[in-house]
N, C-alpha and C positions, 0 to 999 in steps of 0.2 A: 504494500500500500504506500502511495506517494504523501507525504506529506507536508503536500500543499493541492491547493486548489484548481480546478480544471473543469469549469462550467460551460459543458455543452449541452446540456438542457436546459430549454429557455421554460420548460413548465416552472409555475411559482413551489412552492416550498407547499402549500394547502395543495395544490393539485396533488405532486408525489406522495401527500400522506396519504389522500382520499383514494389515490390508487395504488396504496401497498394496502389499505385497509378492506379493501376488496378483493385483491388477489392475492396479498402474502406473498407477493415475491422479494426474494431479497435480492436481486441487483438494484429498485429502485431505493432499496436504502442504503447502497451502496453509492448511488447517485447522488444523494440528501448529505448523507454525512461527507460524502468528498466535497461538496461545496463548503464546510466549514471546519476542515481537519484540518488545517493550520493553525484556527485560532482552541481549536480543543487541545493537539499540543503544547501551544504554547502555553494556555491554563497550566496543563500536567507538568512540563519545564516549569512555569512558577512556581507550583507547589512541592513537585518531587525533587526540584534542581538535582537532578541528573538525568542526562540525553537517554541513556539505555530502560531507565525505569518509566519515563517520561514516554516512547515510542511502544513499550509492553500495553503500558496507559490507555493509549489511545487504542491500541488492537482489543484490550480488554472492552472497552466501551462499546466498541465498532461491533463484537460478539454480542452484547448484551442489547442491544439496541432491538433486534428483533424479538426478541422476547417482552422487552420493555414496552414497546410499541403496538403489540398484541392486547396490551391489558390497560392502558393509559389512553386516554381519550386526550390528542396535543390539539393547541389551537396556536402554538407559536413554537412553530420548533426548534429555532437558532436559541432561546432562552431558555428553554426544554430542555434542547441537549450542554448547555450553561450549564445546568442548575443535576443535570446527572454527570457529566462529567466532572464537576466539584466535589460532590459529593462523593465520587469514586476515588478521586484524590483525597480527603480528607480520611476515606474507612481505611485507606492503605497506609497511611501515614497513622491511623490509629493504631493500626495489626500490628506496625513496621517498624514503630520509633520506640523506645523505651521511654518510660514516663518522664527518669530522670533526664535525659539528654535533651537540652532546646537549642535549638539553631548551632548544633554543634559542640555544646560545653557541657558538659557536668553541672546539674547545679545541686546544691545541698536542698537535701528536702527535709523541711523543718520536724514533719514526723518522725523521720529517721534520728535525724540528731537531737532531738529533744521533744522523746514522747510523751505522750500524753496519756495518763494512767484509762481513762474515758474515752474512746471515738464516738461520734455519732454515728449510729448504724444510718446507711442508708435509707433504711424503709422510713425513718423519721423524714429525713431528705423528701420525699417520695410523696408522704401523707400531708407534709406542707405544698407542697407545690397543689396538690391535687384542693387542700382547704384554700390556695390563693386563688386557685382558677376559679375554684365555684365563687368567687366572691368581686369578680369581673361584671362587668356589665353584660347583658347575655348575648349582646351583639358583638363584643372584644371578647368574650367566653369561646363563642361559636365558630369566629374567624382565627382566634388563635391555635384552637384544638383541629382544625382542618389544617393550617399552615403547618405546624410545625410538628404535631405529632402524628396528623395523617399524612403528612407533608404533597399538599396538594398545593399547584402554583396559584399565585394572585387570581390570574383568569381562571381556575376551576372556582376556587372558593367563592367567587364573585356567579358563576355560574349557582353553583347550590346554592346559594343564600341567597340571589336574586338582591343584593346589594352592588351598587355600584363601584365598578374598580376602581377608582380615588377614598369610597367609604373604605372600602375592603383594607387598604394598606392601612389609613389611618386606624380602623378597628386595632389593627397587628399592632402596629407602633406605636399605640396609648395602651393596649394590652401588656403589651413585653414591659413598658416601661412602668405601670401597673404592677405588676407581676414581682420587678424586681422589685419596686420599694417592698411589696407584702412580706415577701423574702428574707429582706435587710431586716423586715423587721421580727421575725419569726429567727434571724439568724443562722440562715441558711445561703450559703456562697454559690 
């Protein structure tokens, strides 16, 4: 696979979806994601900074895409394939990096060096978040439990809720920021 671009189908990005969505072939997503395998690379270079994990990246993507695309209803696929291809970078970099190491150094982890008789189990963690959400407003409740735990784009959410895309964000980003004080204040990181 080239990794860059070479658009000789002038079909729009909604035609090739609506006709892999009818016949399930995969050269026409081969067609889709080569118009934008440049800039998925280069995401996977900024996130994995290194060229060999970075091109594995984008072939992993490039694999799951059909599968992806079978069960996801897309109405914008260049931000689509954004928002999976990040996320593929980020679950590798979770598998792949050691807690302690950031951007290359050692850092001391305060637990380690000076523990703490007490942890907070997580389930405490868990049963706050879940006492902050219910306590949202049930339109920042609904939008944010679709974004980020069902993890459905602006435009779906906006679809189920039949709230308008400018509501839809602002829900998320008075939610999240919501969310955090509850957090802050229940003492929860």
């Amino acid at each position: 696979m080239k990794l860059y671009s070479s658009n000789t189908d002038q079909r729009t990005d909604e035609d090739l979806l609506s006709s892999y969505q009818s016949s399930f072939d995969s050269e026409i997503i081969g067609v889709l994601f080569n118009r934008y395998v440049h800039l998925v690379y280069g995401l996977c270079l900024k996130y994995l900074k290194d060229r060999d994990e970075a091109q594995d990246a984008v072939m992993e993507i490039f694999e799951s895409l059909q599968k992806k695309l079978k069960t996801h209803e897309v109405q914008h696929f260049k931000s689509w394939l954004y928002m999976v291809s990040k996320n593929h970078c980020l679950m590798y970099l979770r598998k792949h990096t050691p807690t302690e190491k950031i951007n290359g150094t050692i850092m001391e982890n305060e637990l380690i060096m000076h523990p703490i008789d007490e942890e907070k189990p997580i389930d405490e963690d868990l049963s706050a978040l879940e006492k902050c959400l219910k306590q949202l407003r049930d339109d920042q409740q609904q939008c944010v439990r679709l974004f980020y735990l069902k993890q459905h784009s602006y435009e779906e959410v906006s679809q189920m809720t039949a709230f308008a895309l400018k509501k839809v964000k602002s829900y998320i980003q008075n939610g999240k920021r919501n969310l955090k004080i509850c957090l802050e204040k229940n003492h929860v990181s």
